[in-house]
Residue frames as a rotation matrix with the C-alpha (Angstrom) as fourth column:
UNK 1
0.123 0.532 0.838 24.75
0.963 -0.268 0.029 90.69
0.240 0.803 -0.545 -32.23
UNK 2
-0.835 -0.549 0.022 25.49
0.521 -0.804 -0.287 94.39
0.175 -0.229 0.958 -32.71
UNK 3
-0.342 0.659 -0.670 22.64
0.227 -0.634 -0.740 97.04
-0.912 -0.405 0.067 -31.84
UNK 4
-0.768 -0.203 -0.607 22.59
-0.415 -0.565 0.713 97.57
-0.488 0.800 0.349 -35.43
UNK 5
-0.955 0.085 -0.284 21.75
0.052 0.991 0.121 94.38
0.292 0.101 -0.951 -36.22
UNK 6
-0.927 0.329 -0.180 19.27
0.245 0.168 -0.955 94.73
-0.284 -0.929 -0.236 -34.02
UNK 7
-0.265 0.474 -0.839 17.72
-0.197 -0.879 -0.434 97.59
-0.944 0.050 0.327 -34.96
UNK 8
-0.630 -0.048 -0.775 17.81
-0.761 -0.162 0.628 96.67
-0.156 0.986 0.066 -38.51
UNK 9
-0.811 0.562 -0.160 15.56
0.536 0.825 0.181 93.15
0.234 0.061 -0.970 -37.62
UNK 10
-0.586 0.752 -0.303 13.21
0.482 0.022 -0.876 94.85
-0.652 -0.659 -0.375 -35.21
UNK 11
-0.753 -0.013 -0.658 12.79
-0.471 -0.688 0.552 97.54
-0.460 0.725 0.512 -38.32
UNK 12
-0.914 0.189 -0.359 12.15
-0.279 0.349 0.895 94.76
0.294 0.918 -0.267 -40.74
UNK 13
-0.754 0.569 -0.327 9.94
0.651 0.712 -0.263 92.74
0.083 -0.411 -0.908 -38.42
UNK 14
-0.344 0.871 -0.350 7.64
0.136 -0.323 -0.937 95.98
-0.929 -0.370 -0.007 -37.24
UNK 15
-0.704 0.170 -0.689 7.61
-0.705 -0.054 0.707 96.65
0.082 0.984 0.158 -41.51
UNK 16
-0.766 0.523 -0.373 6.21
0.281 0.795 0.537 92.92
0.578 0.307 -0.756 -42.09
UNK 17
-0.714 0.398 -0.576 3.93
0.656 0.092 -0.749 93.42
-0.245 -0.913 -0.327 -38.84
UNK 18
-0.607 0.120 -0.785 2.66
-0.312 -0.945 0.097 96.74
-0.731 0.304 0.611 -40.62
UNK 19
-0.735 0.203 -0.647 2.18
-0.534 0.415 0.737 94.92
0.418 0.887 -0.197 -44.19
UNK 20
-0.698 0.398 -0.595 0.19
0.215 0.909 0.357 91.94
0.683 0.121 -0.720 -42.92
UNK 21
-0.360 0.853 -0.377 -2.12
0.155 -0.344 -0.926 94.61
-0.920 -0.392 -0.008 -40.42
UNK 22
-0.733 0.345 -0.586 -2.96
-0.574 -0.776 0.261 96.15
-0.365 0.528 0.767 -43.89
UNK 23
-0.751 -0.051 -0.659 -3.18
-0.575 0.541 0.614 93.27
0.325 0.840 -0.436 -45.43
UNK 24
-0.890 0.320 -0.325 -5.86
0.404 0.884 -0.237 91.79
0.211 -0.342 -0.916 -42.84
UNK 25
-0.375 0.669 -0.642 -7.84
-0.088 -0.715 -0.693 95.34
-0.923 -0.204 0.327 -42.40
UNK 26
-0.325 0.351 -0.878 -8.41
-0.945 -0.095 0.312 95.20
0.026 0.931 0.363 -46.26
UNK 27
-0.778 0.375 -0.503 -9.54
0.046 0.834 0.550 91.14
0.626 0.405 -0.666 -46.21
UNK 28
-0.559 0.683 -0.471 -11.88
0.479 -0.198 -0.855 92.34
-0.677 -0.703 -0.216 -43.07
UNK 29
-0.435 0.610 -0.662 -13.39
-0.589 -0.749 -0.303 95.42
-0.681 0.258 0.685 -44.98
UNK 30
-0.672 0.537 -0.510 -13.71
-0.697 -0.226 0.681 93.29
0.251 0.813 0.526 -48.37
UNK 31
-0.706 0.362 -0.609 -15.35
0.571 0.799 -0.187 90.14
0.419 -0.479 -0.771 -46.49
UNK 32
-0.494 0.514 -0.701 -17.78
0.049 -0.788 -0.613 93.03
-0.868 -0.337 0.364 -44.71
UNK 33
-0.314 0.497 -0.809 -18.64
-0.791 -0.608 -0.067 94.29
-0.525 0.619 0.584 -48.10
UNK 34
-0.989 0.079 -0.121 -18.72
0.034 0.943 0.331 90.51
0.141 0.323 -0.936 -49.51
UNK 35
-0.759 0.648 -0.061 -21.98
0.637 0.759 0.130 90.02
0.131 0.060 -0.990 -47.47
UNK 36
-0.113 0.799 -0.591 -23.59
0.197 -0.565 -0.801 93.24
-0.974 -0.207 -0.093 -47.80
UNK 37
-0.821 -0.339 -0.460 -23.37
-0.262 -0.492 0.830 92.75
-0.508 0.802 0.315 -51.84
UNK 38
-0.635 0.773 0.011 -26.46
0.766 0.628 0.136 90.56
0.098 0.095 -0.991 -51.99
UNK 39
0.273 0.726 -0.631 -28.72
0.687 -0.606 -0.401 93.56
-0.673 -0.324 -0.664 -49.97
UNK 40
-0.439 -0.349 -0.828 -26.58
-0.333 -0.793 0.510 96.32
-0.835 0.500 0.232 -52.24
UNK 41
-0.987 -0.156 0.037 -27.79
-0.010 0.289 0.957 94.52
-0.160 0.945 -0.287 -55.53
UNK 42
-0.376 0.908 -0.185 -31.35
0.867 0.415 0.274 93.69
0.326 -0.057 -0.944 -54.62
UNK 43
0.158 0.395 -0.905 -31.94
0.228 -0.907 -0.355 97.78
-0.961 -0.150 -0.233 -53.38
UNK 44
-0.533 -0.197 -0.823 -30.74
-0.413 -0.789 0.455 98.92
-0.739 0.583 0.339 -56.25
UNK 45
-0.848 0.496 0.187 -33.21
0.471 0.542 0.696 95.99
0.243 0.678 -0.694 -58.49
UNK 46
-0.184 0.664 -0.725 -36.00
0.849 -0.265 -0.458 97.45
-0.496 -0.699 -0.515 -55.93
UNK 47
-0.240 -0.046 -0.970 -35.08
0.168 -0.986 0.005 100.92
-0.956 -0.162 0.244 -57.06
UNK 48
-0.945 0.032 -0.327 -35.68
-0.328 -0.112 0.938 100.21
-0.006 0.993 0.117 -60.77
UNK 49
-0.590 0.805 0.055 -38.72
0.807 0.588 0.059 98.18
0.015 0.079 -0.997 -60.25
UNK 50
0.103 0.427 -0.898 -39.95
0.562 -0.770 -0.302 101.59
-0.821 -0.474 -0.319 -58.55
UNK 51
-0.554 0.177 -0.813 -39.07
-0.586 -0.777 0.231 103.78
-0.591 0.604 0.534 -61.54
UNK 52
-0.983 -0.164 0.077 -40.25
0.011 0.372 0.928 101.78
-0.181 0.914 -0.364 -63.71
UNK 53
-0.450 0.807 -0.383 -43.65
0.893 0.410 -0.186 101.84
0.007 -0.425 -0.905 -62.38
UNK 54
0.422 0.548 -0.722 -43.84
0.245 -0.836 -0.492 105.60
-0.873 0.031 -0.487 -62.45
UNK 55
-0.818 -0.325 -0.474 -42.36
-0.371 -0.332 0.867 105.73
-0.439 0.886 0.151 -65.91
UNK 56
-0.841 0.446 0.306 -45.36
0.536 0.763 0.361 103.47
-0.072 0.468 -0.881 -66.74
UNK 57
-0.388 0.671 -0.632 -47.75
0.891 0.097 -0.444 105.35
-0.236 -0.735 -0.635 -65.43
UNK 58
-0.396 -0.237 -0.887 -46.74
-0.214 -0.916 0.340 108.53
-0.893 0.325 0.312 -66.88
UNK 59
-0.953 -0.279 -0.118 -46.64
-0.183 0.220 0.958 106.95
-0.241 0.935 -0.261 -69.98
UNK 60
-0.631 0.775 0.041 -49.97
0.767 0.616 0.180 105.48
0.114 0.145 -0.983 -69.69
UNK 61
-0.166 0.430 -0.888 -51.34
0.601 -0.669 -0.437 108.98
-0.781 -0.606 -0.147 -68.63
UNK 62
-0.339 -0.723 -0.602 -49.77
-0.076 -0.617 0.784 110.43
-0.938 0.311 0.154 -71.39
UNK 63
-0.979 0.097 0.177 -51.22
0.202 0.495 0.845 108.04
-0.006 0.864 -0.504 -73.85
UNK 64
-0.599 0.763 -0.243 -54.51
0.653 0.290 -0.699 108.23
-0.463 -0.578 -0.672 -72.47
UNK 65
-0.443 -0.128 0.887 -57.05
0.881 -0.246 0.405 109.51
0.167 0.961 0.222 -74.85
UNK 66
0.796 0.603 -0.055 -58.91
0.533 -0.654 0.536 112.29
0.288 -0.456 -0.842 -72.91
UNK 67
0.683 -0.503 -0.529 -55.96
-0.106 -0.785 0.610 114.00
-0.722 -0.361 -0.590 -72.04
UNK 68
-0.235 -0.480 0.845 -54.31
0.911 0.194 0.364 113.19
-0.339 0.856 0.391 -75.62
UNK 69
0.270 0.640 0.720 -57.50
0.828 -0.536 0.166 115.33
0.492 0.551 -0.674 -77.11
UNK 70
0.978 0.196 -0.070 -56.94
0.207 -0.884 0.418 118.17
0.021 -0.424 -0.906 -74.23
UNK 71
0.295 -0.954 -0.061 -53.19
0.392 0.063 0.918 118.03
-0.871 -0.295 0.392 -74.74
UNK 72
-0.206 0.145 0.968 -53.67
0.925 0.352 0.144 118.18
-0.320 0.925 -0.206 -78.26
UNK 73
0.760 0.615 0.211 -56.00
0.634 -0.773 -0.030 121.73
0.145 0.156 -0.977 -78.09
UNK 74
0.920 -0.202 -0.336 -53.25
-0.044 -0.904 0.425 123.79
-0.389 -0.376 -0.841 -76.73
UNK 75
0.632 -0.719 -0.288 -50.10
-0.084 0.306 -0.948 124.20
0.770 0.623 0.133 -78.59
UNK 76
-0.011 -0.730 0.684 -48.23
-0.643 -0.519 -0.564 124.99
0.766 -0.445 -0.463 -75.45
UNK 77
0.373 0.326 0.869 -49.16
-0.708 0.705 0.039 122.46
-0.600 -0.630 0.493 -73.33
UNK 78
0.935 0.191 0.298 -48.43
-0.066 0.922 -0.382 120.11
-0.348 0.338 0.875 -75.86
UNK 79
0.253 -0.946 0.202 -44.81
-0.502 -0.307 -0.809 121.40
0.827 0.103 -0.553 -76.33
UNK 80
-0.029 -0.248 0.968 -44.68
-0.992 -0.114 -0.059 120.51
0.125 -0.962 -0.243 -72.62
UNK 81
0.644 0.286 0.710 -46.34
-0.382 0.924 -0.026 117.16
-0.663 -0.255 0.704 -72.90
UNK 82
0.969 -0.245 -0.031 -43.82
0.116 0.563 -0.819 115.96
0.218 0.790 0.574 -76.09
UNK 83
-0.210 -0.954 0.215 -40.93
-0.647 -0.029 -0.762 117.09
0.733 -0.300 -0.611 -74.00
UNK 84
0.045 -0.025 0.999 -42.24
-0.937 0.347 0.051 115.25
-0.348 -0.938 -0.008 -71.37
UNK 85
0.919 0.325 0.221 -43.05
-0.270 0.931 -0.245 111.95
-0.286 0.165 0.944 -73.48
UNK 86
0.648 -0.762 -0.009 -39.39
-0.362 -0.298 -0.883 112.25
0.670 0.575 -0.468 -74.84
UNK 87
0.025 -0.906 0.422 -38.14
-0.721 -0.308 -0.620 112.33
0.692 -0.289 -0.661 -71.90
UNK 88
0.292 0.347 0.891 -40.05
-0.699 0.714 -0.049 109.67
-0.653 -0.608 0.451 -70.32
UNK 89
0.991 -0.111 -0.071 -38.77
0.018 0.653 -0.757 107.54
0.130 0.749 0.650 -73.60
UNK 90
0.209 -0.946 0.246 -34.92
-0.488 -0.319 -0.813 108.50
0.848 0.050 -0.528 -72.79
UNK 91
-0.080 -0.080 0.994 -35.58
-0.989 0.133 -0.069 107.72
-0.126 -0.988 -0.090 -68.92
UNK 92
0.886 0.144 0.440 -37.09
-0.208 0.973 0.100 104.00
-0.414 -0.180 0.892 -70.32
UNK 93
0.627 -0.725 -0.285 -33.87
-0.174 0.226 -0.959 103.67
0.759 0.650 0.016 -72.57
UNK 94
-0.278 -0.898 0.341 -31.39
-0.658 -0.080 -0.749 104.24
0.700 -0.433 -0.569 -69.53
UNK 95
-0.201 -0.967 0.156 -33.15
-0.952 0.156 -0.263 102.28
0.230 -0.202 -0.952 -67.30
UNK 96
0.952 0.249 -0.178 -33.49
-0.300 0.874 -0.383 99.17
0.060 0.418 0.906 -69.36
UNK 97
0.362 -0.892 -0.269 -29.59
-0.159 0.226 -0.961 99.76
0.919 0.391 -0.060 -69.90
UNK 98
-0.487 -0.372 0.791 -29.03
-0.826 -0.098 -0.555 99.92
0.284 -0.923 -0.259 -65.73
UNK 99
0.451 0.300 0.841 -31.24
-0.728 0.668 0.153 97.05
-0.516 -0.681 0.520 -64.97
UNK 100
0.717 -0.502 -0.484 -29.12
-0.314 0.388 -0.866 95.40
0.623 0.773 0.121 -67.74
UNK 101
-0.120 -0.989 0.090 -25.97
-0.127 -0.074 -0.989 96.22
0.985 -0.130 -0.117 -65.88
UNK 102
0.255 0.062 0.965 -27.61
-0.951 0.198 0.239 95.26
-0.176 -0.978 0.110 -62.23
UNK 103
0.836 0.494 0.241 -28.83
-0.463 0.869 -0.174 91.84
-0.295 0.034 0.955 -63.66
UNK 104
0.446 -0.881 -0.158 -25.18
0.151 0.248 -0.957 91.25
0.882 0.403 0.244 -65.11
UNK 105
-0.518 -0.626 0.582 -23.43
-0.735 -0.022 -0.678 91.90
0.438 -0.779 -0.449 -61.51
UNK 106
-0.116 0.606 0.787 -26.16
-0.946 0.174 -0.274 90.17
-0.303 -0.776 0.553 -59.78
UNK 107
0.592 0.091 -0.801 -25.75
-0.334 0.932 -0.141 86.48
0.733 0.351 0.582 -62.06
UNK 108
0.510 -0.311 0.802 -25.18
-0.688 0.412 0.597 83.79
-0.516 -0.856 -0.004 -59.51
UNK 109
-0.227 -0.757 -0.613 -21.83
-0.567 0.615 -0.549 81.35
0.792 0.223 -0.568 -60.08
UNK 110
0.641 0.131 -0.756 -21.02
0.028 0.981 0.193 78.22
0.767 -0.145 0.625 -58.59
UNK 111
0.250 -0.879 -0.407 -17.74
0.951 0.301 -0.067 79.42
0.181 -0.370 0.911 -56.94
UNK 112
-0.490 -0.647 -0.585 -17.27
0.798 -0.603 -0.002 82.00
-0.351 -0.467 0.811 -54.68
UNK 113
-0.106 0.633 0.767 -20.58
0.751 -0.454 0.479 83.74
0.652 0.626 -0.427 -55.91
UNK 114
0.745 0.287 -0.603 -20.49
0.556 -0.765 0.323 86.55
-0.369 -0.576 -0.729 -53.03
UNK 115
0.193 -0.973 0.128 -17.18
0.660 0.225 0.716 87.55
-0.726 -0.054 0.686 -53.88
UNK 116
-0.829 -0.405 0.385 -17.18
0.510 -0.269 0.817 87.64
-0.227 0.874 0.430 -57.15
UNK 117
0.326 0.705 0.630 -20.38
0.800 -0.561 0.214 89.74
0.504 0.434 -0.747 -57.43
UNK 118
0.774 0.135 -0.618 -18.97
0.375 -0.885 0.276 92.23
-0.510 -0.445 -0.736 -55.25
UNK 119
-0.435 -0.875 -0.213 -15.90
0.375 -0.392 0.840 92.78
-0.819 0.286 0.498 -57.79
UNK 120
-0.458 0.271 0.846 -18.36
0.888 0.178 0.424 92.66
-0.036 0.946 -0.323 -60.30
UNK 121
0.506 0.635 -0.584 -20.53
0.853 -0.469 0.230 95.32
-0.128 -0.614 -0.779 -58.14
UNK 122
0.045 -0.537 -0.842 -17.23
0.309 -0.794 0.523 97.54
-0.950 -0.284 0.130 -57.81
UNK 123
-0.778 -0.468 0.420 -15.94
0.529 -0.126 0.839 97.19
-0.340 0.875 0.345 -61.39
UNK 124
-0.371 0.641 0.671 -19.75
0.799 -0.148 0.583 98.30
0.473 0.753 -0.457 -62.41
UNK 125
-0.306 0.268 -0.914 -20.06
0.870 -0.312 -0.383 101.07
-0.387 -0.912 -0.138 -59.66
UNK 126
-0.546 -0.058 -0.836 -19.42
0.038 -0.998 0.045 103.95
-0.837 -0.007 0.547 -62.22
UNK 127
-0.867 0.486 0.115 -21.58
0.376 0.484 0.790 102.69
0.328 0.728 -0.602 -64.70
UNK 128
-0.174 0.691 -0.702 -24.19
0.971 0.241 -0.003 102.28
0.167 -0.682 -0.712 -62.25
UNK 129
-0.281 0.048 -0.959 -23.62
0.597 -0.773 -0.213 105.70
-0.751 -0.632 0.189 -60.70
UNK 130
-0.887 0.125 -0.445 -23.92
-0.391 -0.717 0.577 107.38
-0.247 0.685 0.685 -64.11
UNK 131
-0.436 0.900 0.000 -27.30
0.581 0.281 0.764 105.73
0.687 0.333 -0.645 -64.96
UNK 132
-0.019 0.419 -0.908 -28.51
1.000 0.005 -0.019 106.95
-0.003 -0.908 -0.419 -61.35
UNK 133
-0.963 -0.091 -0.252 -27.24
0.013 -0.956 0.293 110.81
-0.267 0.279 0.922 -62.53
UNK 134
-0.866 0.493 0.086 -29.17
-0.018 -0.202 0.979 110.19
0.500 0.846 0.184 -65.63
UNK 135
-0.462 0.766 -0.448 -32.24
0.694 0.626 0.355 108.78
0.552 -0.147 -0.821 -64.08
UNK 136
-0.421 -0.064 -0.905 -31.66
0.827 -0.436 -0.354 111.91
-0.372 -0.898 0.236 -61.41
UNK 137
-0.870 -0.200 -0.451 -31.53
-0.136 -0.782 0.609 114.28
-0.475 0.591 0.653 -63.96
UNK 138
-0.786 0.617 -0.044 -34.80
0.180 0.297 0.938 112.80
0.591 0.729 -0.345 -65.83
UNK 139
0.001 0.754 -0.657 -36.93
0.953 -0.200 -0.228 113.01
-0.303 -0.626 -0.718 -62.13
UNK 140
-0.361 0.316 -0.877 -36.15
0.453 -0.763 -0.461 116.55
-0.815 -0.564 0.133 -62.40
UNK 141
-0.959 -0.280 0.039 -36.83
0.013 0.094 0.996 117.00
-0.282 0.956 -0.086 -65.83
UNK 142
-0.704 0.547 -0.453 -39.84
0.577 0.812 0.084 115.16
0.415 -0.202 -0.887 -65.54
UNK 143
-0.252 -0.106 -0.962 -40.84
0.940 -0.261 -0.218 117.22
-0.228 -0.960 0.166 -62.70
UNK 144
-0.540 0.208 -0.816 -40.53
-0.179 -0.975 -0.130 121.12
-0.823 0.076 0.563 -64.02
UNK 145
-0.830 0.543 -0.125 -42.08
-0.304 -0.253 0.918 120.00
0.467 0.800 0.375 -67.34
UNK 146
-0.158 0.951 -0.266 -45.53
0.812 0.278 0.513 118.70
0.562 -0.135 -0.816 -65.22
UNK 147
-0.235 0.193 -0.953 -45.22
0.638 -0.708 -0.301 121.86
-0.733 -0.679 0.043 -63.16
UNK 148
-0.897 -0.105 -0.429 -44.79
-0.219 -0.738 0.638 124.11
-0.384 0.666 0.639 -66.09
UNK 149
-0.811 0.542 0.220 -47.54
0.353 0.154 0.923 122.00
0.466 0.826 -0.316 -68.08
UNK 150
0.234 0.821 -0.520 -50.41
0.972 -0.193 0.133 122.24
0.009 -0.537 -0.844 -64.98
UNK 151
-0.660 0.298 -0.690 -49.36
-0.150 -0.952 -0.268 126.49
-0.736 -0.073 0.673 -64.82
């Protein structure tokens, strides 16, 4: 065999050798992420449960007639309080539509049900991530209009 030769196997051989590290670092990572898709799905059910609870609450505050009537007296305040109910009505809209789109990754199959929720998980990541903006954007929202209303 000529040196060429050689050179031209060992080549191929460290190539394949190369391919089939990648190819085992990437079935490591997604197997990793496989069994951390269960905790990833169930924080992020947690994390609605939690707004939802202070979206209620607002809401129920909001409704509440004693501070209807004193909401009611001041025009300005009440500018403050109808952005705020608005926005507490936008915030339930988005996430009804995210716990939608959890409860859809998070449906359990017969076959290969880690797996396939964590493709389901990825495919829905930017969904997800844009509800979580929104939702971000509504805290602060939320926020300056109860500061502004209590000045």
């Amino acid at each position: 065999m000529d040196p060429l030769s050689a050179l031209a196997i060992t080549r191929s051989c460290l190539s394949i050798a190369s391919v089939c590290g990648g190819v085992i670092w990437e079935l490591k990572k997604f197997i990793d992420e496989t069994k951390l898709v269960g905790h990833a799905i169930n924080s992020l059910h947690k994390d609605v449960e939690a707004f939802e609870k202070v979206l209620s609450l607002l809401k129920h505050t909001v409704e509440e007639p004693n501070i209807k009537a004193s909401i009611e007296s001041s025009a300005p305040v009440a500018r403050h309080w109808g952005i705020l109910k608005s926005t507490l009505d936008d915030a339930e809209t988005t996430l009804n539509s995210l716990s939608a789109t959890i409860s859809k990754v998070g449906e359990d199959v017969r076959i290969l049900d880690s797996a396939r929720k964590h493709i389901r998980l990825q495919s829905a990541s930017r969904e997800i991530k844009l509800h979580q903006e929104r939702i971000t954007s509504y805290h602060r929202t939320i926020d300056v209009t109860l500061q502004a209303a209590i000045l």
